[in-house]
C-alpha positions as MATLAB code, in Angstrom:
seq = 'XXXXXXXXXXXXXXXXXXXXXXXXXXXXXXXXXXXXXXXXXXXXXXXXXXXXXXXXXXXXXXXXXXXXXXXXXXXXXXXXXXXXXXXXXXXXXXXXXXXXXXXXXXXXXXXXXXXXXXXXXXXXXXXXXXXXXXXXXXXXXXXXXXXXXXXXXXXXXXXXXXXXXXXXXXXXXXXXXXXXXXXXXXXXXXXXXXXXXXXXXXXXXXXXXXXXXXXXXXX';
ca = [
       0.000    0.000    0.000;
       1.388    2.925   -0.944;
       1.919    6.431    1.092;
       1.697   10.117    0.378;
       5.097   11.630    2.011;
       5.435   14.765   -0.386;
       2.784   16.957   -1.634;
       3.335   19.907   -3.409;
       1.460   22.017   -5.657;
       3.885   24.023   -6.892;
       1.735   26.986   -7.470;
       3.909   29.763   -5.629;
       7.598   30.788   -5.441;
       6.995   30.631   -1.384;
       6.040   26.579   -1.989;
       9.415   26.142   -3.618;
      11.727   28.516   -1.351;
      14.112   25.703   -0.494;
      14.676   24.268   -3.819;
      18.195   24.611   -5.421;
      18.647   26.216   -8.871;
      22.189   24.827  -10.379;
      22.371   27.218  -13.240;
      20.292   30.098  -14.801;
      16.833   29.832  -15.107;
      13.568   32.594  -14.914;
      10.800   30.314  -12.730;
       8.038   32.303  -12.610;
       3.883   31.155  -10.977;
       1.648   33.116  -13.100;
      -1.947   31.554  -13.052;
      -0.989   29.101   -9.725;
       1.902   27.020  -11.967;
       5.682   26.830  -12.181;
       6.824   27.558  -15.392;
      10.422   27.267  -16.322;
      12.610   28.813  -19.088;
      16.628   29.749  -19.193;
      17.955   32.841  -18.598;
      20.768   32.351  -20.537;
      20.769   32.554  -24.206;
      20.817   29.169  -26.068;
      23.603   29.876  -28.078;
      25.519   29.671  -24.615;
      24.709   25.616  -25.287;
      24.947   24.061  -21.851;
      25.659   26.924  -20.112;
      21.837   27.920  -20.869;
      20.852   24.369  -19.312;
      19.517   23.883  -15.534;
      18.362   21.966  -12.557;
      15.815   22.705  -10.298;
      16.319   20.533   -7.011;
      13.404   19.511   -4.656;
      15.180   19.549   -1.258;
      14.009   16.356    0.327;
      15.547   12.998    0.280;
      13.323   10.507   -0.482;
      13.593    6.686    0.475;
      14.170    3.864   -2.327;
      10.712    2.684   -2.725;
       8.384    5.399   -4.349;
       6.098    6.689   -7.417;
       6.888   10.567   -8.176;
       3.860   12.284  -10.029;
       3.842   15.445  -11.750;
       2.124   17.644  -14.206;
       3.658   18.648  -17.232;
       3.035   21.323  -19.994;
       5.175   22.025  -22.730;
       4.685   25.491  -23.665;
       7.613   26.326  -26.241;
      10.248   24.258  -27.881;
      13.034   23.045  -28.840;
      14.804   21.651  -25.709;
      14.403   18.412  -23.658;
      12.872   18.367  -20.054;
      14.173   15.988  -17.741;
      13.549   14.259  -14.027;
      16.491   12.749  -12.153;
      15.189   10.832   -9.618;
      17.320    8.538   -7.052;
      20.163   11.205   -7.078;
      22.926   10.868   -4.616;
      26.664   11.621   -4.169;
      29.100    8.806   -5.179;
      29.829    7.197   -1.742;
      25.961    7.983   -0.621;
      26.534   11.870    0.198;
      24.021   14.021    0.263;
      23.827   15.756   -3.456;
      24.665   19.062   -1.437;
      27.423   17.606    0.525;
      29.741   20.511    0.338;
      32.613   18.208   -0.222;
      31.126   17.498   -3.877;
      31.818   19.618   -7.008;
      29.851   22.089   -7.773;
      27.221   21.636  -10.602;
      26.053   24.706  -12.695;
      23.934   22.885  -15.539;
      26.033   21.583  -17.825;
      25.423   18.133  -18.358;
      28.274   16.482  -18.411;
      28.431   16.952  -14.673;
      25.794   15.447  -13.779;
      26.047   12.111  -15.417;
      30.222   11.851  -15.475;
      30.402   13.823  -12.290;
      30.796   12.627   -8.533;
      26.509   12.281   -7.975;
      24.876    8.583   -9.113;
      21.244    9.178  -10.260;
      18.309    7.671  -12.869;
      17.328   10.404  -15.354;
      14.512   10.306  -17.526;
      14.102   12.317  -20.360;
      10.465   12.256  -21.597;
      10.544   15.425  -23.912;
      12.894   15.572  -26.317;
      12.578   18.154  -29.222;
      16.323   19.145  -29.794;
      18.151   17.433  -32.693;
      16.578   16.792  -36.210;
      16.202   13.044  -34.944;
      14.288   13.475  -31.929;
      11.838   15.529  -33.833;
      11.330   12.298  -36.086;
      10.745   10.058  -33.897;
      10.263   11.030  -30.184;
      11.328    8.699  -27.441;
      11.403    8.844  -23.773;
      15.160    7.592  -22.250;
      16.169    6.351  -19.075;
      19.375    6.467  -18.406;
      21.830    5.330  -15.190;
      24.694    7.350  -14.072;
      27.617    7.461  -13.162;
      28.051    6.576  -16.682;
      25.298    8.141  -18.776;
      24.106    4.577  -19.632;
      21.322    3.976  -21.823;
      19.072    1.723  -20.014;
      15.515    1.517  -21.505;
      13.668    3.579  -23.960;
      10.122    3.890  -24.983;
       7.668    6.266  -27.766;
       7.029    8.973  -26.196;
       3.427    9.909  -26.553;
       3.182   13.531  -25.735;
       2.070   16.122  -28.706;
       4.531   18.828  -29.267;
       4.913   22.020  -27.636;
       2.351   24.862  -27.681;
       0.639   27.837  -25.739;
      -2.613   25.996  -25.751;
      -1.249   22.360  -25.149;
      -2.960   20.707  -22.514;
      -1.620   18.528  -19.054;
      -0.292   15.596  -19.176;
       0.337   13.517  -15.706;
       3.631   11.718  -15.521;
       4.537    9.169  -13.738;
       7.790    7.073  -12.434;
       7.583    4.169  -10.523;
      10.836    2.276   -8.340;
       9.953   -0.278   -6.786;
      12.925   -1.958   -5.535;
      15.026   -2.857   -8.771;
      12.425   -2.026  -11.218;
      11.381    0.747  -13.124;
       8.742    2.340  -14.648;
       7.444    5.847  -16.733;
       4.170    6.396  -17.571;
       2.170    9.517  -19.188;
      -1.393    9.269  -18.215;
      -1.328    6.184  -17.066;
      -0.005    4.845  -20.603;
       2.920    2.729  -19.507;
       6.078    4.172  -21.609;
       8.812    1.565  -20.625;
       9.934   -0.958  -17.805;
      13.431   -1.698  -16.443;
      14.944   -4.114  -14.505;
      18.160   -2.924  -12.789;
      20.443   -6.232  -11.952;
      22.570   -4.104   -9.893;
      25.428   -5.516  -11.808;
      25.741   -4.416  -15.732;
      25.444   -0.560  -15.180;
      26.699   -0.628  -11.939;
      25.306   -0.902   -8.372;
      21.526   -0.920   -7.171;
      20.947    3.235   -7.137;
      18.516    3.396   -3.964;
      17.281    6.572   -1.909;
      18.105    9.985   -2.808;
      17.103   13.764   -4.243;
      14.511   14.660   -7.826;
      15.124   17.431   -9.669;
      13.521   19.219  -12.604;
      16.235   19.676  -15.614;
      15.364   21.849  -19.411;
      17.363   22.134  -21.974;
      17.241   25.957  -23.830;
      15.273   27.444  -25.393;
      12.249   24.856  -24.138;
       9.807   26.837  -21.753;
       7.308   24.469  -19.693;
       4.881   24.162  -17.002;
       4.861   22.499  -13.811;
       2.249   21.561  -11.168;
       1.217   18.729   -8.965;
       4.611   17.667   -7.280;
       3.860   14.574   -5.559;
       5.659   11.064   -3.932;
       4.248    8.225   -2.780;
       6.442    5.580   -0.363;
       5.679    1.761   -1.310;
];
């Protein structure tokens, strides 16, 4: 049976006071959501890129929900979920690098994490065929990969309600309930079991979406 452990709406800058910006990014709550978009030009290339950390630590066992609205693309928008340092630090562990956005760092850096990127409108492929990637880091390992079933970006696009599921070793991403992929981690071929540990919100520039809805369940 699962429990609610974090709720949050995400509809004012006060409700996300303790979050942690790596980067440069204009979050702004007009009309009760979050909506994210750089602050830095594009042509900076992953110097314009971001993460938006929720502050908590969750356990190893949980479904993360969310709302998602893709206002404007190109760009990719990201969740890393299960994010940690190396040797099980805290991902603000002051003895850890700092991160600023660029990408690189966060997948060949000193922080293990799951990322999945399930909007992806940046190179002439991706806008061919769109998929949804998990990947495992350390190591930026490409570990399961599904269609991704969201329309593309727009002022009037609707909600969609994502959700990922670990449950012990396995893995799952759905969008409105539509089940997107499955993984089963065997601890062994990318590396260890990744367990508890931090979310975050990450967008590539120029994409500008919309948040709302934060919430994770303990199973």
């Amino acid at each position: 049976m699962k429990k609610l452990i974090y709720d949050n709406s995400l509809a004012s800058s006060e409700l996300v006071k303790d979050f942690v910006l790596e980067g440069q990014a204009r979050i702004t709550f007009d009309g009760g959501v979050m909506r994210m978009e750089n602050a830095l030009s594009a042509d900076s290339g992953q110097k314009a890129n971001y993460v938006y950390w929720c502050p908590v630590e969750f356990p190893e066992n949980v479904e993360i929900t969310w709302d998602f609205r893709p206002v404007k693309e190109p760009g990719l928008a990201i969740m890393f979920f299960g994010a940690k340092g190396i040797n099980g630090e805290s991902i603000f562990d002051e003895k850890l690098s700092t991160r600023t956005g660029e990408y690189v760092q966060y997948h060949h850096g000193d922080i293990n994490a799951f990322h999945v990127s399930y909007f992806r409108r940046k190179e002439a492929d991706e806008r061919a065929f769109h998929t949804c990637n998990l990947r495992k880091s350390y190591g930026f390992y490409l570990v399961s990969q599904g269609a991704d079933p969201i329309p593309d970006a727009s002022e009037d696009a609707q909600w969609y309600t994502l959700k990922i599921t670990k449950d012990q070793n396995v893995i799952s991403f759905a969008v409105n309930d539509l089940k997107v992929f499955e993984y089963v981690d065997d601890g062994k071929t990318y590396g260890n079991l990744i367990k508890g540990g931090y979310i975050g919100f990450r967008q590539l520039a120029p994409m500008v979406a919309e948040y709302r809805n934060l919430k994770v369940y303990e199973l």
